[in-house]
C-alpha positions, -999 to +999 in steps of 0.1 A: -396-669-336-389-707-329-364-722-354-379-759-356-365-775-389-341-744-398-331-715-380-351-687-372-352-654-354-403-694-283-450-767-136-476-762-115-465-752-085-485-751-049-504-721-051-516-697-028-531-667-033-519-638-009-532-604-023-515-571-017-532-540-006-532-513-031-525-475-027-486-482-036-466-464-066-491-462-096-521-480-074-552-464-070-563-460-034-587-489-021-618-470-027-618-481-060-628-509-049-664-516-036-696-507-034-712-491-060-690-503-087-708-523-116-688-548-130-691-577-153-668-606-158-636-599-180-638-620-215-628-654-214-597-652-246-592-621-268-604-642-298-572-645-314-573-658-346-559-693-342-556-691-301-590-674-294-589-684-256-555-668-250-552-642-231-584-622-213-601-591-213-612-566-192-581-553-182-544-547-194-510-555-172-483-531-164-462-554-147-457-591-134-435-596-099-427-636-101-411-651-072-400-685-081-382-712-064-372-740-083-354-779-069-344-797-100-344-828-078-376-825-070-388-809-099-416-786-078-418-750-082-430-728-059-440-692-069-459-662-062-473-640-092-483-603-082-495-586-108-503-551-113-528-542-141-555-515-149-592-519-157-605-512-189-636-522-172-660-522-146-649-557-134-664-582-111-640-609-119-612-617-141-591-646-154-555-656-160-543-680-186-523-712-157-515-745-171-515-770-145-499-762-110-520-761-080-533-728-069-538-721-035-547-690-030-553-655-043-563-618-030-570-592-050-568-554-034-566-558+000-593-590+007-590-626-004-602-630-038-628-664-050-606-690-070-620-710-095-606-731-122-613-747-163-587-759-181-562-735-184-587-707-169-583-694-132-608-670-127-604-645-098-635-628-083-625-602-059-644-588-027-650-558-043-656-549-076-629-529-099-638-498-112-632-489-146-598-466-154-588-481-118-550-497-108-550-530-086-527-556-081-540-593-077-515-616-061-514-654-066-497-683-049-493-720-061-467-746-068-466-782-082-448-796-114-449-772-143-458-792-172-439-791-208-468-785-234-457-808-270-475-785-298-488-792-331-458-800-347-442-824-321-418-792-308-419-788-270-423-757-249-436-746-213-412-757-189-387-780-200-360-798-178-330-804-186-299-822-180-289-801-148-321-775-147-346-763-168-359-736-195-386-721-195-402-713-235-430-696-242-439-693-275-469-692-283-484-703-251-458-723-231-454-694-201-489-703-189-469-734-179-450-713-151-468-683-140-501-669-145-507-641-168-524-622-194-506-648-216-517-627-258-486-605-274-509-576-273-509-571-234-472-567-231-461-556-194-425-547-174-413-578-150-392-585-122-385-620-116-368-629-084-354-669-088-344-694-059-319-726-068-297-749-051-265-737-043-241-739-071-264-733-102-271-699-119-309-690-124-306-664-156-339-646-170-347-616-194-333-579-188-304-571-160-290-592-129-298-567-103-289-587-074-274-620-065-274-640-026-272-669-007-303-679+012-296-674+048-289-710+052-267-709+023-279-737+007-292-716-020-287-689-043-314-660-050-312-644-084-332-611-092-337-600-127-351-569-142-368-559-173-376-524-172-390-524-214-426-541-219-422-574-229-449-598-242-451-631-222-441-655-249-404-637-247-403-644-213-373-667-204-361-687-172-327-708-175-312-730-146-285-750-151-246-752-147-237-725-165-204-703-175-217-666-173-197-636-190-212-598-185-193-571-199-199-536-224-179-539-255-148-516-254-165-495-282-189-482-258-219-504-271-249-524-260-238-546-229-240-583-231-247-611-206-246-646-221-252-679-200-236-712-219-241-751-207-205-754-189-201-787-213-211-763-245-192-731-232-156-739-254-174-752-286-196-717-282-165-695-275-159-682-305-201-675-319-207-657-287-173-631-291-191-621-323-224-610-306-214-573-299-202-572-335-234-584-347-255-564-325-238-534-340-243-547-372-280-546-365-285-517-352-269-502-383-294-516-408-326-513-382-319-486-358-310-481-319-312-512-300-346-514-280-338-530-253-306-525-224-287-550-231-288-583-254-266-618-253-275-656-251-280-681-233-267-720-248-281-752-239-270-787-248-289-797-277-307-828-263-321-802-240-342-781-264-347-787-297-347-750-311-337-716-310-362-688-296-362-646-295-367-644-256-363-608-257-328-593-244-310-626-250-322-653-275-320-689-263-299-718-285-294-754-283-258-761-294-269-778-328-287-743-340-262-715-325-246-710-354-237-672-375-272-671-396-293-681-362-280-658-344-285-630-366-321-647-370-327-642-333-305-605-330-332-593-354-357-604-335-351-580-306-365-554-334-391-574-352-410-595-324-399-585-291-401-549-296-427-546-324-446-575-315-475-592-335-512-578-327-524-613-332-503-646-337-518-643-372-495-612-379-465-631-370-451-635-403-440-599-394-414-612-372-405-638-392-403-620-425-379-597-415-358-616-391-352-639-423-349-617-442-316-600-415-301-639-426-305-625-460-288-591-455-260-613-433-253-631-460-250-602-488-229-580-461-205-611-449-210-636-476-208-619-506-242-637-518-268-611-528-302-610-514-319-613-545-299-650-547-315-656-514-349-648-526-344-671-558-338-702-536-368-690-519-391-690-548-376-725-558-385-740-527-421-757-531-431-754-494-429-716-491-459-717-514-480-734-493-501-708-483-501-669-480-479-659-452-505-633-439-535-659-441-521-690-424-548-716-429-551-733-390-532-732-362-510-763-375-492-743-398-492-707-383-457-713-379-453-732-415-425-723-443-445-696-458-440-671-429-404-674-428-390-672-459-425-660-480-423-630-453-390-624-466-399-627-502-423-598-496-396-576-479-375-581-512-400-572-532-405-540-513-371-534-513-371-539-552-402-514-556-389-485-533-349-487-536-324-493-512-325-458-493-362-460-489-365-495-474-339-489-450-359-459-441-389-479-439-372-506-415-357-481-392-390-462-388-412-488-386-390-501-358-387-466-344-428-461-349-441-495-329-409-491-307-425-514-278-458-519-290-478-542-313-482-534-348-505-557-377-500-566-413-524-538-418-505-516-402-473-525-421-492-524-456-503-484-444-467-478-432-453-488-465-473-473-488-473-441-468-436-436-464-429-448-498-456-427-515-464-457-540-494-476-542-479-517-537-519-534-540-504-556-570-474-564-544-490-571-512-518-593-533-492-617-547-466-616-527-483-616-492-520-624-501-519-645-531-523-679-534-510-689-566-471-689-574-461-662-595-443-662-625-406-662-618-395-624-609 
C-alpha cells in the first residue's frame, strides 16, 4: 500500500458512450439480450466495510479496454472505457464507480444504453435486459479534467499532474478519477490501455509495452500496454512525463524489468533501480514465483507525489521515498496486495503486514539486524497500538500505524509459534493458494492454523484482535 509518513509496500473527460455489439471472443451472442429476460437493477456499492458505495453488483469484469488521450497543456482527457463483464444477474441496469468527467454517451450490446448520473454513480440501463450467466460488453465515452481526490489524511490520489505530465493513483478509490469501473479489490479484471501524448513524452502503464507509434500527423505518440494477469483497479497506473526508460531481462535469465524515471531524477536513481532484479530474486526466494510478467518502477520528482504505491507490475516512487527498504516494501507487494489482494479494504492489513514485514526480512538478510529487533521497536512504538490492525475503527485510520507494523508484529509472532521452515511454507503457499484472487483475514487465520496444525486463538486474539498492549514478548 501507500507509504504516507514512512515507507510502505496507491479528470473527467468528454464522454460519449459508443457500445460495441457482442458475439466476439468470450461474448455471448445478442440474444442474450432482450425480451423475456427479468432483470433488476445491479446494487448500488458492495457494502464494503469503510467504502460501502464502492464498487457495484450484479455483475463481475473480465476485462477493461481504456483508450486515453491525454494534453498536459490542456489538461483534458479524452477516453473511451469498453468493458467486458458477466452477469451474475438478471440485469436491467447497472452502474460504474466515475468521478467527475463528462459522460457523453454509452451503449451497451449492440443499442445505445440510458445514462444517468449521482455523485460518483453512472448508471447504465441498456435496451435490453442482461440475462443471468450472460457476457456483454458496455462501452463508454467521455472526457473533461480528471480531478485529484485529497483523502482523509491530507494525501492526494486520482489523477495528479505533474511537472511535465501526470500519474494516475488509485488507492483506494482514486481510478474512478480516470475511467469508469467496477472500482472494489474484489472484482479484479485483465486490461489493455492504449495511451495518446504529445510528441516527445512517454505514456508508461501496468504490464508489457506491446506497441509504440506516432499519430499519423506525428504530432503524437500512441503507447499500448498490456496486462494479461487480473489486476484490481486500485493497482492500476498511468505515468506521463519526460522520462528515461530502460527494458531489459537480467542476464541470469530472470523476471524482465521496465522502469520509467523523471529525466531530472534518473542519475540520483541509477544506482536503487540496478538493484531491482537482485531484489526481485530475493523475493521470489522467500515468497515464491513472481506473479506477474515482468516488475520495475517508475520515479517521479518528489514535489510531484508525495508517496510510494504497489501499482502492480512496477511500484510508483517519488524521489524522497525510493530508497532500499521502500522498494522492497513495494517488491513485496506484487505478492501480498496485487496478487493476493484484500476481500474488503478492511483486510488490508494483509498487504501491509507482510510487505512490512519483507523490510523486516531485508533488514535481517542484508543488514544483519534480526527481525525480532525489528518487532521490538515495533512494540515500543505507541502508535502501533492504536487499534487492532484487523478491526480498523473508521475509514480515517484504515490506513493508520497499526496495519503496517502491528500486521507485521502478528507475522513474527507466527513465525515464532511455527518455526522458520513452516512459516516460509506458509508464505509461499498462501501466495501460491490466492495466486490472483482475493483472500480475508479469515481466510489467513484458517490457512495458518491448517498448514501449521496448531491452534493460534491466544495469538490471533492479542496480536491481531486485541486491544490492549501486551506484556512485553
Amino acid at each position: 500500500m501507500r507509504q504516507r509518513s514512512r515507507p510502505r509496500t496507491a479528470r473527467p473527460l468528454a464522454l460519449a458512450v459508443a457500445l460495441i455489439a457482442l458475439g466476439g471472443a468470450g461474448c455471448t451472442a445478442p440474444e442474450s439480450l432482450g425480451a423475456g429476460v427479468e432483470g433488476t437493477p445491479g446494487a448500488v456499492g458492495l457494502r464494503d466495510p469503510y467504502f460501502p458505495k464502492l464498487g457495484n453488483g450484479g455483475y463481475d469484469v473480465s476485462d477493461y479496454a481504456l483508450t486515453l488521450d491525454y494534453d498536459p497543456k490542456t489538461r483534458n482527457l479524452s477516453g473511451t472505457a469498453t468493458i467486458t463483464a458477466r452477469a451474475t444477474q438478471g440485469l436491467s441496469a447497472f452502474n460504474l464507480d466515475l468521478h467527475g468527467m463528462t459522460v457523453h454517451s454509452a451503449t451497451v450490446g449492440t443499442a445505445p444504453a440510458a445514462v444517468n448520473r449521482a455523485g460518483d454513480e453512472l448508471t447504465l440501463r441498456p435496451r435490453d435486459e442482461i440475462a443471468e450467466g450472460s457476457t456483454f460488453r458496455a462501452t463508454v465515452r467521455y472526457s473533461g479534467s480528471p480531478r485529484t481526490i485529497t483523502d482523509q489524511d491530507e494525501s492526494q490520489e486520482g489523477w495528479l499532474r505533474t511537472a511535465d505530465g501526470a500519474v494516475a493513483l488509485g488507492q483506494p478509490t482514486g481510478s474512478m478519477a480516470w475511467f469508469p469501473g467496477n472500482h472494489h479489490p474484489s472484482d479484479k479484471a485483465t486490461y489493455e490501455t492504449t495511451i495518446t501524448v504529445p510528441k516527445g513524452l512517454t505514456a508508461v502503464s501496468n504490464g508489457e509495452l506491446r506497441s509504440q507509434r506516432p499519430t499519423p500527423d506525428g504530432k503524437r505518440t500512441t503507447f499500448v500496454w498490456r496486462s494479461a494477469e487480473p489486476m484490481a483497479s486500485h493497482a492500476a497506473t498511468i505515468g506521463i512525463g519526460s522520462y528515461v526508460t530502460k527494458s531489459y531481462r537480467p542476464a541470469d535469465g530472470g523476471v524482465p524489468v521496465y522502469t520509467a524515471v523523471d529525466e531530472t531524477v534518473a542519475p540520483r536513481a541509477a544506482k536503487l533501480l540496478a538493484r531491482i532484479p537482485e531484489l526481485t530474486d530475493w523475493a521470489v526466494d522467500n515468497f515464491g514465483p513472481y506473479p506477474f510478467t515482468s516488475t520495475g518502477a517508475i520515479v517521479e520528482r518528489s514535489d510531484d507525489i508525495g508517496y510510494a504505491l504497489e501499482t502492480q507490475s512496477r511500484a510508483t516512487f517519488p524521489e524522497a521515498s525510493f530508497n532500499a527498504p521502500t522498494l522492497v516494501h513495494e517488491i513485496a507487494h506484487q505478492w501480498f496486495g496485487d496478487s493476493v489482494t484484500p476481500a474488503t479494504w478492511q483486510d488490508v492489513w494483509l498487504s501491509e503486514g507482510f510487505a512490512t514485514y519483507a523490510e523486516w526480512l531485508y533488514l535481517e538478510d542484508f543488514e544483519d539486524t534480526p527481525a525480532s529487533e525489528s518487532f521490538r521497536e515495533a512494540y515500543d512504538t505507541e502508535s502501533n497500538w492504536d487499534f487492532p490492525p484487523a478491526e480498523q475503527p473508521d475509514v480515517e485510520r484504515f490506513l493508520g500505524d497499526p496495519v503496517y507494523e502491528r500486521g507485521a508484529m502478528v507475522l513474527h509472532k507466527v513465525r515464532e509459534a511455527v518455526g522458520d521452515e513452516a512459516f516460509y511454507e506458509i508464505v509461499q503457499g498462501w501466495a501460491e493458494k490466492h495466486r490472483h484472487g482475493n483472500a480475508s483475514t479469515d481466510d489467513f487465520v484458517a490457512y495458518v492454523e491448517s498448514e501449521s496444525g496448531k491452534d493460534l486463538t491466544e495469538l490471533w486474539d492479542t496480536w491481531l484482535y486485541g486491544d490492549a498492549k501486551p506484556d512485553r514478548p
